[in-house]
N, C-alpha and C positions, 0 to 999 in steps of 0.2 A: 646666566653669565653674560656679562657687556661685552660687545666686541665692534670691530672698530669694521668700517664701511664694505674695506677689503676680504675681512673675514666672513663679513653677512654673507655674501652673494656666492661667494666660496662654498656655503654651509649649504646654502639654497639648492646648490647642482649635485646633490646630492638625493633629491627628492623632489618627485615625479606626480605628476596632478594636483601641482597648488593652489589652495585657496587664497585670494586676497582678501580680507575678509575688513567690509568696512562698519564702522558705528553706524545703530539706528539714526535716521532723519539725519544720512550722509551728507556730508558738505563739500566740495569741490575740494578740498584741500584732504579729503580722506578719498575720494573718488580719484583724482587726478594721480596721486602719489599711487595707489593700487592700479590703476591702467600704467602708467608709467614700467609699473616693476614686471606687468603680465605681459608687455609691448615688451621687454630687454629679455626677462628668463621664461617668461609661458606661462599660464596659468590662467586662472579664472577672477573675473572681481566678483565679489558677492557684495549684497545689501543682506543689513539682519534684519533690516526694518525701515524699509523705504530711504527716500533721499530729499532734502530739501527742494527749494523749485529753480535756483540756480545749475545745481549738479543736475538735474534733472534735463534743463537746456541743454547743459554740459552735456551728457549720454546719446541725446537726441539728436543734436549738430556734430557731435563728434563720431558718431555710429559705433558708443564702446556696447560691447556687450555686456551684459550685466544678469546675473543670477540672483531672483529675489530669494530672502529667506532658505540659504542653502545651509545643507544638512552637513555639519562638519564631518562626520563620519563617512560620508562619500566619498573625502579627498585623501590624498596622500598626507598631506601635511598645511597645518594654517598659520599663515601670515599676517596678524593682525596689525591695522594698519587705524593710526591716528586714532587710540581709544586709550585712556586713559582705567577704564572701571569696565567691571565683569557687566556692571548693571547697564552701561551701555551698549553692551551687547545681547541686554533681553537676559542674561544668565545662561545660555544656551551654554549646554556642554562642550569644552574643551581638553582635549586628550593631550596629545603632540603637537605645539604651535610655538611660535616665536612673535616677536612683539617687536613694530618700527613706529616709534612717540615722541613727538615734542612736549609735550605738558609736560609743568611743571611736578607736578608729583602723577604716577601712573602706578596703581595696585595690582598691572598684569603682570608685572615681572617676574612674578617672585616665585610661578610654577613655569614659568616660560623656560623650553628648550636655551633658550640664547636669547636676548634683545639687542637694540640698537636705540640708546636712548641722547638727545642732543635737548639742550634750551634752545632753540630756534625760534621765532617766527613762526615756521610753519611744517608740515614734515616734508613738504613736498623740495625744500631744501635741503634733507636731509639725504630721500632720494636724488637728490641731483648729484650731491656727491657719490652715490652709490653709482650710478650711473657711470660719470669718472672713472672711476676706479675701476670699472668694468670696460672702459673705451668706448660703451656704447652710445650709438646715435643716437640723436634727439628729433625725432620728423616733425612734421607741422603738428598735428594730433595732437603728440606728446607735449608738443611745445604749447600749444595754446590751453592745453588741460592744467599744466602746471603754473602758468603766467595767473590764468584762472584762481587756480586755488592760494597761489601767496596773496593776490590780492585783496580776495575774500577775507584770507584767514590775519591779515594783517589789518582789518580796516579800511580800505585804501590807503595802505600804508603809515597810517596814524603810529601804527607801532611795529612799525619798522625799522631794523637796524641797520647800522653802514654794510653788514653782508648780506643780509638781504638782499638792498641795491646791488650789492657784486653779483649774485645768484641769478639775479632779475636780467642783468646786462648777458651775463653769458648765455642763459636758455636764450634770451631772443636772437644773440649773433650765429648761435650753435642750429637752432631752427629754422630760422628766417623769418619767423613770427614779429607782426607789426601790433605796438599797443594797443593801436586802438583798434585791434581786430579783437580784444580782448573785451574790452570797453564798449565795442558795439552788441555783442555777446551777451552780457550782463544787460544792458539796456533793453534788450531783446525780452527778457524774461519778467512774463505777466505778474502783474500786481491780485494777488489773492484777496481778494474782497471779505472773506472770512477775517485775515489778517488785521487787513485794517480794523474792521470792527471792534477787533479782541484787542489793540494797540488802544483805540478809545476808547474802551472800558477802562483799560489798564492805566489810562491818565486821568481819569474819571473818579477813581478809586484809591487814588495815590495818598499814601502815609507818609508827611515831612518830618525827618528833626533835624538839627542846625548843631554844627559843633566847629565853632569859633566862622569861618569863613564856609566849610565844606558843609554841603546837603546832603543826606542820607535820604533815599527814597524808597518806597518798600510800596507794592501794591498784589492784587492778585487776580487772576481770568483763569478759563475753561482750558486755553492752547495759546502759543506764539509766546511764550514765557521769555526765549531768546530774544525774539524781533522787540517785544514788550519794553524789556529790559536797557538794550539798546538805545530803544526811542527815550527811555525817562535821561539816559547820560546826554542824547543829544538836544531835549530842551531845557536842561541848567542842572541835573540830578549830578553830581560828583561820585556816588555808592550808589546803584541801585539794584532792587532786588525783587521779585514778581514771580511769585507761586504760582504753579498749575498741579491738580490733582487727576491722579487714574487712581480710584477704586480706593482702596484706603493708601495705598504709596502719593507721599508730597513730593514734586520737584521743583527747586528753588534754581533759576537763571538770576545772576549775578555778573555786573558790569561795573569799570569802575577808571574812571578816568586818571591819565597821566598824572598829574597833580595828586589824588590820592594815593595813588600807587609810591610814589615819589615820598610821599607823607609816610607811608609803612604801610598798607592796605595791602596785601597778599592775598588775595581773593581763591587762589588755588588751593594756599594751603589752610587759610578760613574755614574752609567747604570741606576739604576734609578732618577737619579735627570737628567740626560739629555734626558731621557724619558718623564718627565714631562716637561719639554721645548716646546713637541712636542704632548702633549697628544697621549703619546703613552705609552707601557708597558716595564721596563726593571727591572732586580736584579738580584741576585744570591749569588756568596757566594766573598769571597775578592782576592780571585789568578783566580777565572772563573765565567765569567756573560756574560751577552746577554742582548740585546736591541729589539725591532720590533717598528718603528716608521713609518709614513707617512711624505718622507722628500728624500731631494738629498743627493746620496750616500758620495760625494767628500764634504757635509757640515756636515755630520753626522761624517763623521773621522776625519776632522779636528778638533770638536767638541773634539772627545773623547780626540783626542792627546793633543789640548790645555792644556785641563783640567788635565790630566795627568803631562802634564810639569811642570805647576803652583800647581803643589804637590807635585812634586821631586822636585822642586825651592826651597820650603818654607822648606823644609826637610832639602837638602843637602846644604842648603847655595848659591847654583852657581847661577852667574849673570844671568840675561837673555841675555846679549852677545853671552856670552859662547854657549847658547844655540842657539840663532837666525843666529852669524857669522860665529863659527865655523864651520867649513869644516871637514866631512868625509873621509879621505883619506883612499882607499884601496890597498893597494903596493903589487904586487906580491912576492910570498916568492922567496928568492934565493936560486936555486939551489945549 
């Protein structure tokens, strides 16, 4: 059942020992919104499976406490926070829990006690109005955890909305929180040398195809399938797409720039309708989404790119000529 900000927190004081319970390889914007709600009503933040190396600063300099891989059946009741899919939670058993999500499509709902479902930006917006609605204060902590996670979870603000900015202006008047204590924060947090590596592969091994103006880019590595992903939009990729495998489960990281998105390119709800091809898990929001299927790497990306094509086809007009015969050419610049 959906309810609205006032009812959430209502529901919540009714049940004693909460779990905050975040997505494996946590991100400031699922960390920050779970200390937020554990700082207003009590509770605990859990990791089901670690946290990127941002949140992880975040924890460190913020002194949140944090529960790895906790056991849902310990608590009174769980709060799942910023997870769209069972699969990002490792599948771990859930009994009695509710659900607080901005993706765009989220498969927890639908056994969840109650949710709390917004298109936002980020959830940690969504907490803020929770927070509202409860009167409650916003300390430094809180404040710089969630300044934290919109950032993150928006790009720096690449796709950010006009309320966003209002959400932004108010944590820092309500805190006292200065940006760029935020900004120094981020800067702070080491560059993983793995990372990079697996980012050069990932451009190393990159698959083009070309549909009228817009580049589809599809490659694959061992980990960093996010950060991978990412980096291909930010050197000229318009779609891209970069498989990592555990064991025989594929997971596909999908990125996709304003401009496609603009074009018809829904990447949330992409991921999961080619997830259920495969009974397997996928969604997120429409410029970043992920997949985990049981399936071949090299059919899962031709997958996504097809389908990807055949929505910039229908969009922009171009033949499928255009798209299948044309040639690439890369020319060296002239001195």
């Amino acid at each position: 059942m959906q309810v609205d900000e006032v009812e959430f927190f209502n529901r919540l004081l009714d049940y004693r020992n909460i779990l905050y319970l975040c997505h494996r390889n946590a991100d400031p914007d699922a960390v920050s919104s779970a200390f937020a709600l554990a700082e207003a009503l009590g509770g605990t933040v859990g990791l089901v499976d670690g946290c990127n190396r941002v949140a992880s600063v975040l924890i460190d300099r913020l002194g949140i406490e944090v529960v790895d891989k906790p056991d849902p059946a310990n608590y009174g009741f769980v709060v799942v926070v910023d997870t769209s899919t069972k699969a990002q939670l490792n599948d771990i058993e859930l009994t009695s829990y509710c659900v607080i999500d901005h993706h765009t499509t989220t498969a927890l709902t639908e056994n969840a006690e109650f949710y709390l479902h917004r298109n936002t930006t980020s959830t940690v917006e969504i907490v803020y109005d929770i927070l509202k609605a409860m009167g409650a204060p916003i300390n430094r902590r809180v404040g710089i955890g969630m300044l934290t996670g919109i950032v993150t979870d928006t790009g720096h603000f690449k796709h950010a909305s006009v309320d966003t900015f209002r959400t932004v202006a108010k944590i820092i008047e309500a805190s006292g929180v200065e940006y760029g204590e935020v900004l120094d924060l981020m800067a702070a947090t080491p560059q993983d040398i793995s990372m990079r590596i697996a980012i050069l592969k990932a451009a190393s091994r990159i698959e083009l195809e070309r549909v009228g103006e817009m580049l589809i880019a599809s490659s694959h590595i061992s980990s960093y399938g996010g950060s991978a992903s990412s980096m291909l939009i930010n050197i000229g990729a318009d779609v891209a797409f970069v498989g990592t495998t555990k064991g025989e489960s594929v997971r596909v990281s999908a990125r996709a720039k304003r401009d496609a998105v603009n074009a018809g390119v829904n990447l949330g709800q992409l991921m999961e309708d080619i997830s259920k091809e495969y009974n397997g898990t996928g969604g997120g929001h429409s410029g970043a989404a992920g997949i985990d299927v049981i399936a071949k790497m090299d059919e899962v990306l031709h997958k996504c790119r097809e389908m990807t094509k055949k929505i910039l086809v229908n969009s922009l007009g171009t033949t499928s000529k255009e798209i299948f015969e044309d040639e690439i050419e890369f020319k060296e610049e002239e001195e």
